[in-house]
N, C-alpha and C positions, 0 to 999 in steps of 0.2 A: 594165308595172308594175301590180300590181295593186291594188283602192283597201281600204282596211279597211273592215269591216262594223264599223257600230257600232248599237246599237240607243235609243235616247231613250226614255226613262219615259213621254214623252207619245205616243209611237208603240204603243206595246203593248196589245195588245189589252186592256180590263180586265173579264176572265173572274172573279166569284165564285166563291172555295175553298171548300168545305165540309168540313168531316172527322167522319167517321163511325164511334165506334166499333167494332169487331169487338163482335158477338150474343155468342160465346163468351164473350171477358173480363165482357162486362157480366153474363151468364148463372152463370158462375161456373164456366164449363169450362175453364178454362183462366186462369193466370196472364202467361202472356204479354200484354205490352200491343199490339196490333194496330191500325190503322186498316185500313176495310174500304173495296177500293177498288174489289168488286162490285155498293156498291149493294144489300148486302144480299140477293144472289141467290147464294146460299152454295152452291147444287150447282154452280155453274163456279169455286168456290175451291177452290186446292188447298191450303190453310190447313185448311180445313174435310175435303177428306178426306182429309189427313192425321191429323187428330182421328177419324176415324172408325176411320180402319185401326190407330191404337195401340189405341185399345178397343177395337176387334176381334180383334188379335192377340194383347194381353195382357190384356187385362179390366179392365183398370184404369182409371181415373177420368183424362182428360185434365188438369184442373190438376196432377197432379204433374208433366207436362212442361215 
């Protein structure tokens, strides 16, 4: 039989959350609201080049997505 896993509030590791807006929304590229969970190291998001490749491919200004 096996025993249940339970986890106690006072067991838990207590790691500080921070949250970071996405560059774009505060920028104004972009209407989507985002947390940015890169660190603000925007060439490994694909958030970000996803906004590159709509204005790339249609010319257009990423907030209208």
């Amino acid at each position: 039989m096996r025993s249940k896993f339970t986890i106690r509030p006072e067991t838990r590791m207590k790691v500080p959350v921070s949250f970071h807006p996405c560059r774009h929304l505060e920028n104004g590229r972009t209407l989507i609201p985002k947390i940015c969970i890169y660190n603000y190291e925007c060439w490994k998001c694909p958030f970000d080049q996803w906004l590159d490749e709509l204005e790339t491919r249609h010319g257009v200004a990423a907030a209208a997505a």
